[in-house]
C-alpha positions in Angstrom: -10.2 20.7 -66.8 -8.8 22.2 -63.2 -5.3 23.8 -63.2 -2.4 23.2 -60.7 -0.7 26.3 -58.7 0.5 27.1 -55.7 -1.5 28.8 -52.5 -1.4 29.3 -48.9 -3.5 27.7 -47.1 -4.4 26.9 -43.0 -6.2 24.1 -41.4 -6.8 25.7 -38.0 -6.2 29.0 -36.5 -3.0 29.6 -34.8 0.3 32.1 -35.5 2.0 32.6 -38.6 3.3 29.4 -38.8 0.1 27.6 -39.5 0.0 28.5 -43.0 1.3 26.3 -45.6 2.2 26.7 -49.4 0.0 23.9 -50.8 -0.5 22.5 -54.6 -4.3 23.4 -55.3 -6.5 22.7 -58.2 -8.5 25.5 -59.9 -11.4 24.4 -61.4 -12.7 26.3 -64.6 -14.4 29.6 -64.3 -18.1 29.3 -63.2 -21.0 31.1 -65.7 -20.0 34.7 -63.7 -16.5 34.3 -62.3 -13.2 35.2 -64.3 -10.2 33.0 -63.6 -6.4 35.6 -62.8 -2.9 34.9 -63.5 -2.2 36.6 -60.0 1.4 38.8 -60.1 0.7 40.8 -57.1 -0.9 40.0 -53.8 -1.8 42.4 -50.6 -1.3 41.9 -46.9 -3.9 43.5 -45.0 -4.7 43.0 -41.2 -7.8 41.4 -41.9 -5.6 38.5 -43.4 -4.4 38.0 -39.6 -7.8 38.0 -37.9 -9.2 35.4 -40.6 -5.7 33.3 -39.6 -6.3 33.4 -35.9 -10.1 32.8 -35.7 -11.3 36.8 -34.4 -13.3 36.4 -38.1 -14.7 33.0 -38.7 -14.7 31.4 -42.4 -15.1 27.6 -42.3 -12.0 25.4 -42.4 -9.4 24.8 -44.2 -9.4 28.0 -46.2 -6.9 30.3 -47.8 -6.4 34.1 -47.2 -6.1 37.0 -48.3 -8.8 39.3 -50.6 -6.6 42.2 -52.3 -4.8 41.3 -55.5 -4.2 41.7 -59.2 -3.3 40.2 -62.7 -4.4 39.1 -65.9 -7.4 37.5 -66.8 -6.7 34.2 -68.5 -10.4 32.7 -68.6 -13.5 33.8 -68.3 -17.0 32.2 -67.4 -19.7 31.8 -70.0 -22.1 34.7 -68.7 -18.9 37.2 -68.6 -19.5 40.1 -70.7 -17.6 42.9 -68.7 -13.8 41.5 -68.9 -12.3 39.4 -71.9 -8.8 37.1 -72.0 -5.6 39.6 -71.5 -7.7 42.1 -69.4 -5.4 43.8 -66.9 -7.3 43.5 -63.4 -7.6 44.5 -59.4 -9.7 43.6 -56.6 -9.9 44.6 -53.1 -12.7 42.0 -51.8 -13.2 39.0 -52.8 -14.4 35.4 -51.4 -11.1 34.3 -49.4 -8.1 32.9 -51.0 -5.9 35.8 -52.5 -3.0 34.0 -51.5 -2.6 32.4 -54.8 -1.0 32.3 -58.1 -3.6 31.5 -60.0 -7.9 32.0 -58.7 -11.1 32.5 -59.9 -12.7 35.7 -58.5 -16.5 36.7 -58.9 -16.6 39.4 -61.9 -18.6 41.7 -59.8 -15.7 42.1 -57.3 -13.0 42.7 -60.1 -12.2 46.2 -61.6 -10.5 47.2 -64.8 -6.8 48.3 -64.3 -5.3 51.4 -66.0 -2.3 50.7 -67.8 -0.5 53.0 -65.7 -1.2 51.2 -62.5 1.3 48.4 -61.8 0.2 45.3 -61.2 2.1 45.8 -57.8 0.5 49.2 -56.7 -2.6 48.1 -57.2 -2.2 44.7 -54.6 -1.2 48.1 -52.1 -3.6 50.0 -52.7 -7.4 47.9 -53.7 -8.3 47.4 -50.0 -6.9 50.4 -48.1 -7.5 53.0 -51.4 -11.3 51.5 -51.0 -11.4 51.7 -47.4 -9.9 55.6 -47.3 -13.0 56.0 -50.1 -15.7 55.0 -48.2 -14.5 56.6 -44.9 -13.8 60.5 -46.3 -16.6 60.1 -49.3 -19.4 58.1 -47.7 -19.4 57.1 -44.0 -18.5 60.8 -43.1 -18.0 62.7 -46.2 -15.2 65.5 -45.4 -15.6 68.7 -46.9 -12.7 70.4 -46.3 -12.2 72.1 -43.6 -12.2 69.8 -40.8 -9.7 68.9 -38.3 -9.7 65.3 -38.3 -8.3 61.9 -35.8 -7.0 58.9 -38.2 -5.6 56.4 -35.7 -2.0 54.2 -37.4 -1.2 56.8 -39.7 1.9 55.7 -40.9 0.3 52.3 -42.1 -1.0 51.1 -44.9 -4.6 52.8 -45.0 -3.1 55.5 -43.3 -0.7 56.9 -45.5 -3.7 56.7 -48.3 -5.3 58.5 -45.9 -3.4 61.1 -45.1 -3.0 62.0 -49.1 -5.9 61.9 -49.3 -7.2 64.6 -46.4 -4.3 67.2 -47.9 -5.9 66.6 -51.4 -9.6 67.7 -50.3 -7.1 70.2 -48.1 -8.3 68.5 -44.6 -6.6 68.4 -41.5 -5.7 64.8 -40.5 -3.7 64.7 -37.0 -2.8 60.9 -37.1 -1.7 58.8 -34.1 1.6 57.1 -34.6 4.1 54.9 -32.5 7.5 56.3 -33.0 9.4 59.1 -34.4 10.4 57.2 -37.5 6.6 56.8 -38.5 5.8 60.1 -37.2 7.8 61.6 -40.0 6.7 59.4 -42.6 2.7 60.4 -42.0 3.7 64.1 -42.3 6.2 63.5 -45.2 2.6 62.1 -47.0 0.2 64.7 -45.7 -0.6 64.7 -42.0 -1.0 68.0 -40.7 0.2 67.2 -36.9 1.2 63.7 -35.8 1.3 62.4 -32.1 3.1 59.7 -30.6 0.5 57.6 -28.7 4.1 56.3 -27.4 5.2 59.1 -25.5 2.3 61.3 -25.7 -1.4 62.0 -24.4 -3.4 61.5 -27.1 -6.4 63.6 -25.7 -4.3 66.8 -24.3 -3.2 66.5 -27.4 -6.0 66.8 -29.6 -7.7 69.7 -27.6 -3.9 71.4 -28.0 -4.8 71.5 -32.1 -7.8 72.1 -31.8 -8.0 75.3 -29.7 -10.3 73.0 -27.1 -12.8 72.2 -29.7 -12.0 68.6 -30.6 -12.8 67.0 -33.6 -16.0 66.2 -35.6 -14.8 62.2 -36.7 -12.1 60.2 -35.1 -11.3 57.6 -37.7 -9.9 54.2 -35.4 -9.0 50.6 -36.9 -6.7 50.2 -33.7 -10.3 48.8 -31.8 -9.8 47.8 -28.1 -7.0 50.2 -27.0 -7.8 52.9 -28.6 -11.5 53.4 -28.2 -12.1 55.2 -24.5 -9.6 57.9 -25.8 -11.0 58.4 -29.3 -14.5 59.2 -27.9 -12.9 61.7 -25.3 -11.4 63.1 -28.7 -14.7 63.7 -30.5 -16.8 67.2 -30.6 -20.2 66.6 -29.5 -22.4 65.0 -31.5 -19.5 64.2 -33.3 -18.8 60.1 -35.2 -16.8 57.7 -33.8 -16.0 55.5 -37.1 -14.8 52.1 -35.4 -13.3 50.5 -38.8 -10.9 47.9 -37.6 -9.8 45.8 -35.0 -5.7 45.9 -34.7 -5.5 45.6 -30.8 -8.4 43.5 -30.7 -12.5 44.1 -31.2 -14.3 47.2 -28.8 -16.4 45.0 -26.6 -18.8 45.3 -23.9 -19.3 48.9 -24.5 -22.0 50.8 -22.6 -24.0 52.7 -24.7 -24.7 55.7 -22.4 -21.2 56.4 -22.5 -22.1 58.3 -25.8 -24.7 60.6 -24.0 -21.6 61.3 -21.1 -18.9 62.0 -24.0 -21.3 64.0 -25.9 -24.6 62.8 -27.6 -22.1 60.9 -29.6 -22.8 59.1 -32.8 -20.5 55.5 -33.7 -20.6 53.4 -36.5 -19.0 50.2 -37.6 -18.7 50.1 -41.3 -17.0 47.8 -44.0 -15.7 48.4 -47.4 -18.5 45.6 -49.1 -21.5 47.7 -47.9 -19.9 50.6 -49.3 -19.3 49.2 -52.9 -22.3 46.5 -53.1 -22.7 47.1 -56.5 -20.3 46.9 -60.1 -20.9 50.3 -60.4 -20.4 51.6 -57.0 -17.2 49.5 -56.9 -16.2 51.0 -60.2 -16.6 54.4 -59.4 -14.9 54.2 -56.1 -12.0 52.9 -57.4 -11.7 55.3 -60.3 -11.6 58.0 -57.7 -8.9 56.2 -55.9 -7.3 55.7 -59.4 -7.5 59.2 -60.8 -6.0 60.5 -57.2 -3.2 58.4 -58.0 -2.8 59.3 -61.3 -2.8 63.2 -60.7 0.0 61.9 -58.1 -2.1 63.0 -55.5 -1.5 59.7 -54.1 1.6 57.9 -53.9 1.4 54.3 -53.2 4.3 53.7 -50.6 5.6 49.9 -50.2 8.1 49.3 -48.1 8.0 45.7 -47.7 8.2 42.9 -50.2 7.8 39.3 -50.2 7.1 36.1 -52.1 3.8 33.8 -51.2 6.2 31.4 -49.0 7.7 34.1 -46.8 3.5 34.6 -45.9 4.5 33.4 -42.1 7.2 36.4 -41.9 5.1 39.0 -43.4 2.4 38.2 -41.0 4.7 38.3 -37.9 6.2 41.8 -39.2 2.3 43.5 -40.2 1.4 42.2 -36.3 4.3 43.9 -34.2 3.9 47.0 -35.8 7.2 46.9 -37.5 6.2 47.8 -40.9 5.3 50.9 -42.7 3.0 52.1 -45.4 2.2 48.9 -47.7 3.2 45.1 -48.2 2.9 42.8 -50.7 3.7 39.5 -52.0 5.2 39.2 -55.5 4.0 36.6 -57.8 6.5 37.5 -61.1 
């Protein structure tokens, strides 16, 4: 028998003010999905490309892919997670934005007790993302100077935990004094304001000339000419997001100029493919926290129907470290 809650939803792609707090039906839990009593939700930026058509999923569709609850149902072929587990995910099919959902078990993890409900919603998608970029895409060893683009964001502040706990370190780009001292209050080694500031004279400033080995950029479009004239050669560009817009119409033989560079584009899911590579990553993003190595900083709350507000905030750059919608 399906079940009645509450979601946002869009019919087209548009602003914030295309998406609409709907009545939905949730139909029981297929043979391998698990249905969650959502209580917390994360806003990511990947929530705003989905709404305004830069990622395609066909329409009408929900958002959203970070969240976490209690499981209150659980498919037939379901051995991993039982009624009354305590739960996380940080991708998922689309549709986060929702007080009740069913969710594939292979995307859900097991929460620790002492992981709120709330913390995890912050930290699922950006802990994971921080994971795959230090551990696997380019796996820091410690003694690196390192560019992290938006470090006073969400996946930034992880971030720049993160590089002082493997004792890297991160020089992260921010866009005002404010968030300048929030990224080195959480770890950054040097901060520059992209605002007032040349990024590159910058960069060869801390680095005695040498530059770095990675630049780590989810800014995209306006960032990407000046992170490659940041990078050591032979050096990675990791191109991981796409805040200003998507890197297009790049010349490849602009990485022989800048370098012999390398770049990659990577994305959490082919990092975590598996149960168990999902599991462990997020048990190393879990343990980090629980050493308080990582603090999970939230400075903006809201409830599903301020969605539109949230949206508006995340896309001016007016909000720092993580937000999340509150489904108590």
């Amino acid at each position: 028998m399906n079940m009645l809650t509450k979601a946002i939803r869009i019919e087209q792609h548009g602003d914030a003010n295309v998406m609409n707090m709907v009545e939905v039906a949730v139909a029981p839990p297929t043979e391998h999905e698990v249905t969650v009593r959502q209580y917390a939700v994360g806003l990511n930026f990947i929530d705003i490309y989905f709404r305004t058509g830069l990622y395609n999923s066909p329409l009408p569709h929900g958002l959203g892919f970070e969240g976490a609850g209690e499981v209150i149902a659980v498919g037939k072929e379901v051995k991993r997670f039982k009624v009354g587990d305590r739960v996380a995910y940080g991708q998922s099919p689309i549709g986060a934005y929702a007080y009740v959902r069913n969710v594939p078990q292979n995307n859900l993890i097991k929460l620790p007790n002492k992981i709120s409900y709330e913390d995890a919603a912050a930290v699922m998608l950006k802990g994971l993302t921080v994971q795959y970029l230090f551990r696997q895409t380019y796996r820091l060893q410690g003694h690196e100077k390192i560019l992290f683009h938006a470090a006073a964001g969400g996946v930034g502040l992880i971030a720049c935990q993160w590089a002082r706990a493997l004792g890297v370190k991160l020089i992260g780009t921010v866009s005002s004094p404010e968030k300048a001292a929030v990224a080195k209050q959480y770890g950054a080694w040097e901060t520059i304001d992209y605002s007032k500031e040349n990024i590159v004279e910058r960069v060869l400033e801390l680095t005695d000339g040498k530059k770095v080995p990675v630049v780590y950029d989810g800014v995209g479009k306006d960032t990407w000419e000046r992170s490659l004239d940041c990078i050591e050669p032979r050096g990675l560009m990791v191109s991981f997001g796409n805040a200003s817009g998507q890197v297009e119409n790049v010349n490849l033989g602009i990485l022989a100029v800048k370098g012999s560079l390398f770049v990659t584009r990577p994305t959490v899911a082919t990092h975590v493919n598996t149960p168990e590579k999902l599991q462990a990553a997020a048990d190393e993003l879990f343990d980090l926290i629980l050493k308080k190595k990582i603090k999970v900083l939230i400075e903006q709350r809201y409830s599903l129907d301020q969605a539109p507000q949230a949206h508006a905030a995340l896309a001016a750059r007016q909000t720092i470290g993580a937000t999340v919608f509150n489904l108590e």
